[in-house]
C-alpha positions as CSV (number, residue, x, y, z in Angstrom):
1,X,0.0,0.0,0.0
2,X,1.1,3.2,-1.1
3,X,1.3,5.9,1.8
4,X,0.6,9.1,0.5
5,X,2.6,12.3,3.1
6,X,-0.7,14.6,3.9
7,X,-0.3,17.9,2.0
8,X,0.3,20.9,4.2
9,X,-2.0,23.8,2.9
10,X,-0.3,26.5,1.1
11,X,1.3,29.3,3.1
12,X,0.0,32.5,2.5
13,X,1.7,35.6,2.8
14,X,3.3,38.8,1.0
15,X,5.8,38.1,-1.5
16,X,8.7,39.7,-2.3
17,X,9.6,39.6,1.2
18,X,11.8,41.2,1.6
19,X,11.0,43.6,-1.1
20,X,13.1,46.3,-3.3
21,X,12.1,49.7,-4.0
22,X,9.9,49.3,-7.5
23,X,8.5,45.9,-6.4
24,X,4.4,44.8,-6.8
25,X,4.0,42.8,-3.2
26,X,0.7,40.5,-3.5
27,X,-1.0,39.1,-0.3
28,X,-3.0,36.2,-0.1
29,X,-4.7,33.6,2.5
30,X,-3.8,35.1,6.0
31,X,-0.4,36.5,7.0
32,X,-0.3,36.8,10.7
33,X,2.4,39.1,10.6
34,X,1.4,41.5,7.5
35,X,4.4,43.4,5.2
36,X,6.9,45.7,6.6
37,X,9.0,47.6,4.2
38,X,12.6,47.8,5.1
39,X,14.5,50.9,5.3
40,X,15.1,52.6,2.1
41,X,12.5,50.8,0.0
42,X,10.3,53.1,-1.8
43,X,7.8,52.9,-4.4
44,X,6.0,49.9,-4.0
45,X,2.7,48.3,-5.2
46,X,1.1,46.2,-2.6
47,X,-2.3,44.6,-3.2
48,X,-4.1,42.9,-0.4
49,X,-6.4,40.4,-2.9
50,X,-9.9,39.2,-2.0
51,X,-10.1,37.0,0.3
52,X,-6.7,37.8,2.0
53,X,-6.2,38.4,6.0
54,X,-3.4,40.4,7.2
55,X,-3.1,40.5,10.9
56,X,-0.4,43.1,13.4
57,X,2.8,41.6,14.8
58,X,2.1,43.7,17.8
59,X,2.9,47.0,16.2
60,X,1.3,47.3,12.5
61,X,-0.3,45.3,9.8
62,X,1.4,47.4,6.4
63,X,4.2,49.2,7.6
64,X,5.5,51.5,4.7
65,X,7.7,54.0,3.5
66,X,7.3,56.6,1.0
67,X,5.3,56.7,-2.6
68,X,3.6,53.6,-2.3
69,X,0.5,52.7,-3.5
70,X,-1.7,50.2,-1.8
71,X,-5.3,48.3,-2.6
72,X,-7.0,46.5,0.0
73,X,-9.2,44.2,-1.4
74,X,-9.7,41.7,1.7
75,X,-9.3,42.2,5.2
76,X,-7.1,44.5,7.9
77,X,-6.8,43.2,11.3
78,X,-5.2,45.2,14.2
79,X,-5.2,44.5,17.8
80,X,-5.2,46.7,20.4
81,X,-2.7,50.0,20.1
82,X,-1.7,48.7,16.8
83,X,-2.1,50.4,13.2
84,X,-3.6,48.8,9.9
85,X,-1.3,51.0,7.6
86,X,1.5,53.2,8.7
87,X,3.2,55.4,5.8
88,X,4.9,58.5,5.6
89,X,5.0,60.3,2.9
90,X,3.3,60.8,-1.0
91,X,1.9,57.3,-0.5
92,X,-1.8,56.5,-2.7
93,X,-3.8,53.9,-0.3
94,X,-7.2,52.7,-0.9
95,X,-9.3,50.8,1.5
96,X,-11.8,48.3,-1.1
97,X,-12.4,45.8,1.6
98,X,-12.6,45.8,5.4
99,X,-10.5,47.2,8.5
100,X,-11.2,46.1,12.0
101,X,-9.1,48.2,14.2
102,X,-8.6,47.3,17.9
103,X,-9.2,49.8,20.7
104,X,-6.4,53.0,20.8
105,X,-5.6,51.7,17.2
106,X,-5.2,53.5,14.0
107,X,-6.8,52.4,10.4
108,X,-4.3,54.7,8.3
109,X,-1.4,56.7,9.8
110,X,0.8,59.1,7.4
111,X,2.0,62.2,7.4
112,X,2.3,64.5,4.0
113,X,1.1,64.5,0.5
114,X,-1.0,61.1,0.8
115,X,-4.1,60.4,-1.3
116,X,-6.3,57.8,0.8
117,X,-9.7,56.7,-0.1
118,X,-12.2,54.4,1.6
119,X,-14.2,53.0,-0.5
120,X,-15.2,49.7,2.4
121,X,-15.4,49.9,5.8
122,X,-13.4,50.8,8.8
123,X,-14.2,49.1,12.0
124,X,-13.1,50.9,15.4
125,X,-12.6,50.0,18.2
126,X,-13.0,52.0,21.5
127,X,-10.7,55.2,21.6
128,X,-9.5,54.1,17.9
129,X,-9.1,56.3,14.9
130,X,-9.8,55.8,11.1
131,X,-7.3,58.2,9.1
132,X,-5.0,59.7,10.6
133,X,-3.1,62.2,8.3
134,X,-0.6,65.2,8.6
135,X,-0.1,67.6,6.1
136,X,-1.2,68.6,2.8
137,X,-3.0,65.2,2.1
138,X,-6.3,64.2,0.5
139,X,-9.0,61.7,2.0
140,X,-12.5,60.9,0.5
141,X,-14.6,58.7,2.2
142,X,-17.2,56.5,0.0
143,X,-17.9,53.8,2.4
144,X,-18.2,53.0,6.1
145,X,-16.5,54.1,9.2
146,X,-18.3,52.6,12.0
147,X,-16.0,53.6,15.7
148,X,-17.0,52.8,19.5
149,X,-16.9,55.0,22.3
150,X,-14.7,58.1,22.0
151,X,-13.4,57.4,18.1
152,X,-11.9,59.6,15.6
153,X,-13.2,59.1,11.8
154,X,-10.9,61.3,10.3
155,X,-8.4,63.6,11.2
156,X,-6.1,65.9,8.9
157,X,-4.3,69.0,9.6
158,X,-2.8,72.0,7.0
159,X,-3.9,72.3,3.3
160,X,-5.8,68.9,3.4
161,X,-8.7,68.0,1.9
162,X,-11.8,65.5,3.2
163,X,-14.7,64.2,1.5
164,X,-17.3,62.3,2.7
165,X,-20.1,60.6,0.3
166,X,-20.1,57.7,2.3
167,X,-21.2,57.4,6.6
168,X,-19.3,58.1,9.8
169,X,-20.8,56.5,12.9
170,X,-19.4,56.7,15.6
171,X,-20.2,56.0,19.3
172,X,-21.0,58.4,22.4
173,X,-18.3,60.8,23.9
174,X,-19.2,59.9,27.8
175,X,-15.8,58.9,28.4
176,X,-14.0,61.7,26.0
177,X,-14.7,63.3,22.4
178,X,-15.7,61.8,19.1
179,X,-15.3,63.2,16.0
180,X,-16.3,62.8,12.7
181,X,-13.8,64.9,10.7
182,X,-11.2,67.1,12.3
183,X,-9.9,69.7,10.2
184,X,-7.1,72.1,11.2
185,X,-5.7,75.0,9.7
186,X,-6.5,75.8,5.9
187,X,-8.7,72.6,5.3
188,X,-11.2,72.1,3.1
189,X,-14.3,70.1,4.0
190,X,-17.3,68.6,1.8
191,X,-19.7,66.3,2.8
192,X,-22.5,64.4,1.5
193,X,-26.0,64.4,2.7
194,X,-25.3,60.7,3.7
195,X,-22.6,61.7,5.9
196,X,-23.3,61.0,10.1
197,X,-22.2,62.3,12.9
198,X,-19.9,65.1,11.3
């Protein structure tokens, strides 16, 4: 009788990894540890494809560097205090599929000159924050961002621009503010008539 070894199921993760500045990284099945960019490495295309789960190592799911672009099509998972996607600067990222951010988390955290769009949903936790931007950046909001008790949806600070034709909901403020949109210094604002808690 032939004994056949069982087959191990596929691994699924990022690949390159490591990558090199110009690189497309695809995810697939579920990386428990997500893609980190290493020092240096710029200019990256990451897709997250349907049907693929990227957890936190304890820190962040994508961590990135600079003029990246990245399309989630499947599903963000942070725990508590971690981030989905950290990136600094001039990076394009687009939320397709779904985010579930643990309590004092972060969905997206850059700093300047990034373009990020939601067009799924972004699930906070308690004290958690959607998009987190600095500088001269551009967010539009065409989906969800659903947030517990004292959340931020989206936050962005001089010469940015936010749009929202999708929803914020958020929870109550009893234990500290939530906001929908916070806008400081030479922002521009528009929101559609679908928009919550703004």
């Amino acid at each position: 009788v032939t004994m056949l070894a069982p087959v191990a199921p596929a691994l699924a993760d990022c690949h390159p990894d490591p990558a090199v500045s110009g690189d497309t990284v695809t995810c697939t099945g579920t990386a428990h540890n997500g893609f980190h960019a290493g020092g240096g490495v710029d200019k990256l295309k990451v897709d997250v494809t349907t049907g693929a789960t990227l957890s936190d190592n304890g820190g962040v799911v994508l961590g990135l560097k600079n003029a990246n672009t990245v399309d989630n099509h499947g599903q963000i998972i942070s725990r508590p205090g971690a981030k989905g996607i950290e990136a600094i600067n001039n990076n394009t990222i687009s939320n397709f599929g779904n985010m579930q951010i643990g309590a004092g988390g972060f969905g997206v955290l850059a700093n300047d000159l990034n373009n990020v769009r939601n067009i799924g949903a972004i699930n906070l936790g308690n004290n958690a924050a959607a998009i987190d931007l600095g500088n001269n950046n551009s967010v539009t909001n065409s989906g969800a961002i659903n947030g517990g008790t004292h959340t931020l949806g989206i936050d962005i600070t001089n010469n940015s621009t936010a749009v929202n034709n999708g929803t914020i909901v958020l929870g109550d403020a009893k234990h500290g503010p939530t906001i929908g949109i916070s806008a400081v210094s030479y922002t521009h604002l528009r929101a559609h008539e679908t928009g919550r808690n703004l």
